[in-house]
PyMOL commands that place a pseudoatom at each C-alpha (Angstrom):
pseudoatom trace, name=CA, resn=UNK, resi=1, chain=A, elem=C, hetatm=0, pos=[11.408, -9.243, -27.944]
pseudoatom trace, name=CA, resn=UNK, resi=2, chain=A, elem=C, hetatm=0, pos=[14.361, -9.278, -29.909]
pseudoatom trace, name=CA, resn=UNK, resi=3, chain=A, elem=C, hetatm=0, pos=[17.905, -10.206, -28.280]
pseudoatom trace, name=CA, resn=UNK, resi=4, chain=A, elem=C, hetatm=0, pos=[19.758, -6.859, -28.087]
pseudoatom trace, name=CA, resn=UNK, resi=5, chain=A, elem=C, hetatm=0, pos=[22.641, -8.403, -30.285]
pseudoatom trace, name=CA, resn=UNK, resi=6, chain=A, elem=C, hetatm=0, pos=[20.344, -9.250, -33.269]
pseudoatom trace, name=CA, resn=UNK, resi=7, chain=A, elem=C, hetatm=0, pos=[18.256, -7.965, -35.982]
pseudoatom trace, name=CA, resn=UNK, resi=8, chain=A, elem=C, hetatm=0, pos=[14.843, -7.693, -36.612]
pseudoatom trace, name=CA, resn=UNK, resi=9, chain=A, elem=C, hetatm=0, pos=[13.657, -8.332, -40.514]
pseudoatom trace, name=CA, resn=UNK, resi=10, chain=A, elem=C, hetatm=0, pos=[13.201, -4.463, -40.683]
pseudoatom trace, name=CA, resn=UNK, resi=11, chain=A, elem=C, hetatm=0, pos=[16.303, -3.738, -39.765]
pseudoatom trace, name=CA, resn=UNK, resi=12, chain=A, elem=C, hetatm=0, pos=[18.063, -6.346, -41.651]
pseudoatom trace, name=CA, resn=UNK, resi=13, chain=A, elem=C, hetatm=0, pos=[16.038, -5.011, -44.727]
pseudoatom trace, name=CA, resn=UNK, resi=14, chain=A, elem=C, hetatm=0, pos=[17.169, -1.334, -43.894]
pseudoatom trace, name=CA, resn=UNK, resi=15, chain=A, elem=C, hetatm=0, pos=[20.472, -2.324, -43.201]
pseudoatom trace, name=CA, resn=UNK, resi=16, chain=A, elem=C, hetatm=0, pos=[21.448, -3.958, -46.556]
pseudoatom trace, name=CA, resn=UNK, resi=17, chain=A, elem=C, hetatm=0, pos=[18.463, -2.737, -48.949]
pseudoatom trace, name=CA, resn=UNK, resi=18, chain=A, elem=C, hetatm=0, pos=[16.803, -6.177, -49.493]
pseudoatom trace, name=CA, resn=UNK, resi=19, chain=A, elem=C, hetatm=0, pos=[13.232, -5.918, -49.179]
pseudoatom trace, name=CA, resn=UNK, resi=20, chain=A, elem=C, hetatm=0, pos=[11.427, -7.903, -46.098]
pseudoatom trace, name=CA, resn=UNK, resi=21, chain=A, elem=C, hetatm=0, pos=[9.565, -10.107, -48.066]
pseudoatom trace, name=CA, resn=UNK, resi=22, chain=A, elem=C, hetatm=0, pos=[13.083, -11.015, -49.535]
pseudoatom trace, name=CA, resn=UNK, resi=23, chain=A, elem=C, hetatm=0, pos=[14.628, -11.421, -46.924]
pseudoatom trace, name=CA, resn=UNK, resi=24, chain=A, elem=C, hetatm=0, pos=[11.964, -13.798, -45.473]
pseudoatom trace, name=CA, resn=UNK, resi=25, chain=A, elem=C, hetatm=0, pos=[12.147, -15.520, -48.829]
pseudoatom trace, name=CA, resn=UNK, resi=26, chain=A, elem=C, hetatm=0, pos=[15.872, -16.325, -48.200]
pseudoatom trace, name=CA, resn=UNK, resi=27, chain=A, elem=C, hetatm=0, pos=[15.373, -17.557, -44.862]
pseudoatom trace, name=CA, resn=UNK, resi=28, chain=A, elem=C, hetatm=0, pos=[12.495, -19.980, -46.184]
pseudoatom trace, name=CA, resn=UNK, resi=29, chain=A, elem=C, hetatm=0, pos=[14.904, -21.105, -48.841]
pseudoatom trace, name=CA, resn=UNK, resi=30, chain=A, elem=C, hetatm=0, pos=[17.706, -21.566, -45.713]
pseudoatom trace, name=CA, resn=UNK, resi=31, chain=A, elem=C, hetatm=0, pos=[20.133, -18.861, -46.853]
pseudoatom trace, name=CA, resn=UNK, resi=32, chain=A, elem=C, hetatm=0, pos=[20.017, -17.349, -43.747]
pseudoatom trace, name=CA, resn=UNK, resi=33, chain=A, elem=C, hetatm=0, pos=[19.302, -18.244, -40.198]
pseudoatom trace, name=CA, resn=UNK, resi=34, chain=A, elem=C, hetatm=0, pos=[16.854, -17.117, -37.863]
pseudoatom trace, name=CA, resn=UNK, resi=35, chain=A, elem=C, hetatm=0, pos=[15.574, -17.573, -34.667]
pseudoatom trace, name=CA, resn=UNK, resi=36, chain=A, elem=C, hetatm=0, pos=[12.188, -16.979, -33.839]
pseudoatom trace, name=CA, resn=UNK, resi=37, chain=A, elem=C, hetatm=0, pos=[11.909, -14.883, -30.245]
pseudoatom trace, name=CA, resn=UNK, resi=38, chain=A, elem=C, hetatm=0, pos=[8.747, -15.022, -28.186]
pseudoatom trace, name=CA, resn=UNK, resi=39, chain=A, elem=C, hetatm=0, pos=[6.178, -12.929, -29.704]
pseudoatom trace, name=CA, resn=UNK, resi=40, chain=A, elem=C, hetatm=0, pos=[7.153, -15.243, -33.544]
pseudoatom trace, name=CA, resn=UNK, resi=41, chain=A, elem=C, hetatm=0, pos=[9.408, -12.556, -34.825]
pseudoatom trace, name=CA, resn=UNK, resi=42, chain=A, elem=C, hetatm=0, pos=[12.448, -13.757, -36.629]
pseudoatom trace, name=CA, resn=UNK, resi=43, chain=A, elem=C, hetatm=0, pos=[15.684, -12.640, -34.948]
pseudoatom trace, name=CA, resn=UNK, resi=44, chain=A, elem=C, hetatm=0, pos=[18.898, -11.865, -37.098]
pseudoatom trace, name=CA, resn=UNK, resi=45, chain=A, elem=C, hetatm=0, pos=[22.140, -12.058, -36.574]
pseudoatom trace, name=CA, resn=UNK, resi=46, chain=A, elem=C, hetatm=0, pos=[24.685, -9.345, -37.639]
pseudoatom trace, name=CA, resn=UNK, resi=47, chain=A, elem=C, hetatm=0, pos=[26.335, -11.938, -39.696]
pseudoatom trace, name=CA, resn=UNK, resi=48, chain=A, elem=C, hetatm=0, pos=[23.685, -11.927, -41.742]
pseudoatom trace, name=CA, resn=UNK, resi=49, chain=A, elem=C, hetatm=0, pos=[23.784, -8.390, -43.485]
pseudoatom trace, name=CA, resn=UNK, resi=50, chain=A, elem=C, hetatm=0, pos=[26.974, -9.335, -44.991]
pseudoatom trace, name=CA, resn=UNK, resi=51, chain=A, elem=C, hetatm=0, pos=[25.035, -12.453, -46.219]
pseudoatom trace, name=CA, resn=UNK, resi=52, chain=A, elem=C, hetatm=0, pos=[22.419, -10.719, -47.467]
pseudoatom trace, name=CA, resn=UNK, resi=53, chain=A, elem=C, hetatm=0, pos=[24.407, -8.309, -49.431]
pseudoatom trace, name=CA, resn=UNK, resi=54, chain=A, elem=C, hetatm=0, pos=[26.244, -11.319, -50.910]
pseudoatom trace, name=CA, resn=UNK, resi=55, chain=A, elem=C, hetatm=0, pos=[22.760, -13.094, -52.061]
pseudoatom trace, name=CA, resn=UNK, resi=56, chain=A, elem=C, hetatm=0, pos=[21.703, -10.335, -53.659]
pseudoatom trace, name=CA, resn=UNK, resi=57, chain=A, elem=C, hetatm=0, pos=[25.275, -9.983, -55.854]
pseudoatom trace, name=CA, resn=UNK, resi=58, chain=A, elem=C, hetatm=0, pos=[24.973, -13.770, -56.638]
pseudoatom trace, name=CA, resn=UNK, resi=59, chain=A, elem=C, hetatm=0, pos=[21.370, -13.068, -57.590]
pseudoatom trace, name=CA, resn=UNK, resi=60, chain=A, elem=C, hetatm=0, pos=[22.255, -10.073, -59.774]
pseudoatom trace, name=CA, resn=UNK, resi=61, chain=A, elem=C, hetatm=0, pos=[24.922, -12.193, -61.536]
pseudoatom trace, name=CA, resn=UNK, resi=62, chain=A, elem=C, hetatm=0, pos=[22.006, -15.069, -62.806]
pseudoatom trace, name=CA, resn=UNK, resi=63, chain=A, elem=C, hetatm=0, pos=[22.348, -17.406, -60.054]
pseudoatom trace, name=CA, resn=UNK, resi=64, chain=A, elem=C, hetatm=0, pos=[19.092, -19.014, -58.370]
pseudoatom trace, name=CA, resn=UNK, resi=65, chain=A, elem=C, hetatm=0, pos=[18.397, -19.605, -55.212]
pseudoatom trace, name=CA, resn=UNK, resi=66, chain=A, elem=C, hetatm=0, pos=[18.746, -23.343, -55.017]
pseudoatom trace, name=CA, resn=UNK, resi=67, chain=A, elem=C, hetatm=0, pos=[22.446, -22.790, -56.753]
pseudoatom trace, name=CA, resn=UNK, resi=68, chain=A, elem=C, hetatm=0, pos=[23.293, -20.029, -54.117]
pseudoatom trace, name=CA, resn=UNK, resi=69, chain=A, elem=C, hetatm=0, pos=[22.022, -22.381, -51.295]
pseudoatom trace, name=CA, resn=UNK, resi=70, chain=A, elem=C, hetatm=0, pos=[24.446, -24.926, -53.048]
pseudoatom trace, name=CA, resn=UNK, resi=71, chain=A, elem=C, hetatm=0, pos=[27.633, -22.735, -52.474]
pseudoatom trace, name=CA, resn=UNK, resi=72, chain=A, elem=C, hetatm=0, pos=[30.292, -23.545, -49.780]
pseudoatom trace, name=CA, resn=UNK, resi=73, chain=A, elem=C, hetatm=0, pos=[30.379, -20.805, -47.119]
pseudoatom trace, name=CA, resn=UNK, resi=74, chain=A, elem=C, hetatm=0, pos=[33.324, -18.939, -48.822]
pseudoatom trace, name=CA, resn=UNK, resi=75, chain=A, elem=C, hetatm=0, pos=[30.496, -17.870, -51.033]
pseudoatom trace, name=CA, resn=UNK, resi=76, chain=A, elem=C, hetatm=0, pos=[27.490, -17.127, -49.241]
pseudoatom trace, name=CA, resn=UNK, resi=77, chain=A, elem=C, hetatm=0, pos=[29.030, -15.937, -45.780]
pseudoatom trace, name=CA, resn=UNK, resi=78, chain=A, elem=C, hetatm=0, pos=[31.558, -13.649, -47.048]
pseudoatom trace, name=CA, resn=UNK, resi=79, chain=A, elem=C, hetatm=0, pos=[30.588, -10.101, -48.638]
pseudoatom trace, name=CA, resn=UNK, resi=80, chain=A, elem=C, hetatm=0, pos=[32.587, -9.875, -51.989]
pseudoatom trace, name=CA, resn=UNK, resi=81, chain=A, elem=C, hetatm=0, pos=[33.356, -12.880, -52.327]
pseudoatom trace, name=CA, resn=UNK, resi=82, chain=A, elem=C, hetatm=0, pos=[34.455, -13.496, -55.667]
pseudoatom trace, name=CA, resn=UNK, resi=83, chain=A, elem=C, hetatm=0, pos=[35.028, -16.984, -56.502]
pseudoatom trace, name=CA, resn=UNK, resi=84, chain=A, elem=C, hetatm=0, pos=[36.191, -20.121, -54.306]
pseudoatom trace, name=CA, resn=UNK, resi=85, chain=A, elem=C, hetatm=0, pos=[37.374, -23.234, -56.402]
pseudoatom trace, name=CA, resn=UNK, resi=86, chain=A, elem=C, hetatm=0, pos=[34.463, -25.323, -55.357]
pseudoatom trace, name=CA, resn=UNK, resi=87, chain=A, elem=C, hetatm=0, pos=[32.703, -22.855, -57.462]
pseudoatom trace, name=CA, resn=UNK, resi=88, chain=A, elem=C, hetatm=0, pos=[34.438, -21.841, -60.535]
pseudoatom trace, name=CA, resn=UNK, resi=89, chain=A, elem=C, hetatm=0, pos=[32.549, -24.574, -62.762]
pseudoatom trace, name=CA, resn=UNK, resi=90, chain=A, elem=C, hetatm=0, pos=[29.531, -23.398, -61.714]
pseudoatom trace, name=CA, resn=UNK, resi=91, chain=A, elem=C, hetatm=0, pos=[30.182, -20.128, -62.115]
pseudoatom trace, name=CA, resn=UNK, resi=92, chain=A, elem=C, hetatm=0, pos=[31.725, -21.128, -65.755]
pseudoatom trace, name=CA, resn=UNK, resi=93, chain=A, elem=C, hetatm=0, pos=[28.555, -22.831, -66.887]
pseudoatom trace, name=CA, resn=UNK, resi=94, chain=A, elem=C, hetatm=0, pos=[26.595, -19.841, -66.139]
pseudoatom trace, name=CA, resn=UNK, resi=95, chain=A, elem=C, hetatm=0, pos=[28.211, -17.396, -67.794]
pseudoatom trace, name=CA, resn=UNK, resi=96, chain=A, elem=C, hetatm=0, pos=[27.951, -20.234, -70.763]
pseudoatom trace, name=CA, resn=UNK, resi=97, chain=A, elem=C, hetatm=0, pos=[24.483, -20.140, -70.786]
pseudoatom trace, name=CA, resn=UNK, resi=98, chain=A, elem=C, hetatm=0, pos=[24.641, -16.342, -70.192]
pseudoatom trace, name=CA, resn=UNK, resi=99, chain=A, elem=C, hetatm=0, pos=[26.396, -15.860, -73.363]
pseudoatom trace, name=CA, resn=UNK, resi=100, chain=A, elem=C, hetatm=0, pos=[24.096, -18.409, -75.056]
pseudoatom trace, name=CA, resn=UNK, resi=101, chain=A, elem=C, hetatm=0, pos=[21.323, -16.166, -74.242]
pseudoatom trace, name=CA, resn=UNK, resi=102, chain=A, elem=C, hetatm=0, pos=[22.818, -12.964, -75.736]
pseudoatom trace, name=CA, resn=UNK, resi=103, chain=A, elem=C, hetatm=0, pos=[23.806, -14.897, -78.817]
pseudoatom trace, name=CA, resn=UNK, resi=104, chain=A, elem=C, hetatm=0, pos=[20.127, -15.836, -79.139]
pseudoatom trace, name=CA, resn=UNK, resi=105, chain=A, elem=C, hetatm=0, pos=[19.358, -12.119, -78.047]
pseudoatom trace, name=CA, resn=UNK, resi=106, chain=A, elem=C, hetatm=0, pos=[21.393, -11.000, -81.450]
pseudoatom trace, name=CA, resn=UNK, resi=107, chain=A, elem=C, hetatm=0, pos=[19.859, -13.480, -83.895]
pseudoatom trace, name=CA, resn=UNK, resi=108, chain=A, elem=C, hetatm=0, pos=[16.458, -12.424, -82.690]
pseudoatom trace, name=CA, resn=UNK, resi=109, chain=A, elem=C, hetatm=0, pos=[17.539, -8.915, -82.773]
pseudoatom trace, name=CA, resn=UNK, resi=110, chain=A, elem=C, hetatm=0, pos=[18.789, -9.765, -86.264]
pseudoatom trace, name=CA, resn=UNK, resi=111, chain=A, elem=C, hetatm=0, pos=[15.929, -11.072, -87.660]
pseudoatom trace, name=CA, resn=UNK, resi=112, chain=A, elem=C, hetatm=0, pos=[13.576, -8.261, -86.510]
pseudoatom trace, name=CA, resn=UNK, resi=113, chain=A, elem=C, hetatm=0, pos=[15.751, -5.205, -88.040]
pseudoatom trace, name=CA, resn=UNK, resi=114, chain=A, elem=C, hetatm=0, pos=[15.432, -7.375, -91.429]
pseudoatom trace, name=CA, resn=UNK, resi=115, chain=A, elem=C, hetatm=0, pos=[11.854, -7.821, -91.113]
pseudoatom trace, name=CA, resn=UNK, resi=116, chain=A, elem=C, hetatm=0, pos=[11.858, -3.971, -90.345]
pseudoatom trace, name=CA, resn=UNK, resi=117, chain=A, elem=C, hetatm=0, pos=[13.861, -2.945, -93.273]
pseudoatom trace, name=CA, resn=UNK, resi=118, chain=A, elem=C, hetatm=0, pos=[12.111, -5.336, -95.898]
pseudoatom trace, name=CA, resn=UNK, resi=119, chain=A, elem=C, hetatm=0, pos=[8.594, -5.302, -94.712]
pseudoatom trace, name=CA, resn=UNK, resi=120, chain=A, elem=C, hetatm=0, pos=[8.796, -9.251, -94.370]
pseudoatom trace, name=CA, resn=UNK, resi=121, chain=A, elem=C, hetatm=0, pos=[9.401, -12.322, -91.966]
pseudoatom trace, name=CA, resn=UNK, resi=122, chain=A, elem=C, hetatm=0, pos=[12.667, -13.828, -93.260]
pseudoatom trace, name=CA, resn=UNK, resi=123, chain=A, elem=C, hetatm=0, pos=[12.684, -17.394, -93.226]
pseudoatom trace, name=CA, resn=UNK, resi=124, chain=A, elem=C, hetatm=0, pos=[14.483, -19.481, -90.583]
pseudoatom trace, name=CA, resn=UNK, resi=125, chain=A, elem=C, hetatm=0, pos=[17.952, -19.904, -91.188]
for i in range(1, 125): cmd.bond("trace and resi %d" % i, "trace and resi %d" % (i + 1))
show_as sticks, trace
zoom trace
């Protein structure tokens, strides 16, 4: 049975839109904390919709799991968080590789509108 001031996964899923198997993926990866009640259920607490919500911005943003896990509280156990300073390199060197990405993204891009236009594979720059 679940203690009457915690969560079930079901209602931790409905509650911020995370799906249960994600949810039990973030708890596996210790992002969250659980308890397990009698009957093997995990057991949430509140605290841990705001957490969720959080995980899934830093997600949407490029960051794995193991770098979430990684962050300082004022990251992960504050809903909109935006930055703390024990973050802001980390957060620098992924938009750096984010941008590297795009960059490659428009030379790709590049290359297939020429091959497009003139019916051939330009050679490698």
């Amino acid at each position: 049975m679940t203690p009457p001031d915690s969560l079930t996964v079901g209602q931790l899923a409905r509650a911020t839109g995370a799906s249960v198997r994600s949810i039990r993926h973030y708890d596996e990866h210790g992002l969250l904390t659980s308890i397990r009640t009698c009957n093997g259920y995990r057991s949430f607490p509140h605290a841990a919709v705001a957490q969720v919500r959080q995980i899934r911005r830093m997600i949407a943003t490029g960051f794995s799991l193991a770098e979430i896990r990684a962050f300082p509280d004022c990251m992960r156990m504050i809903e909109g968080a935006g930055s703390c300073p024990q973050t802001t390199e980390v957060q620098r060197k992924r938009l750096d590789s984010i941008e590297r990405q795009i960059a490659d993204l428009e030379r790709r891009r590049a290359r297939l509108l020429k091959t497009l236009a003139e019916g051939v594979i330009p050679p490698l720059d």
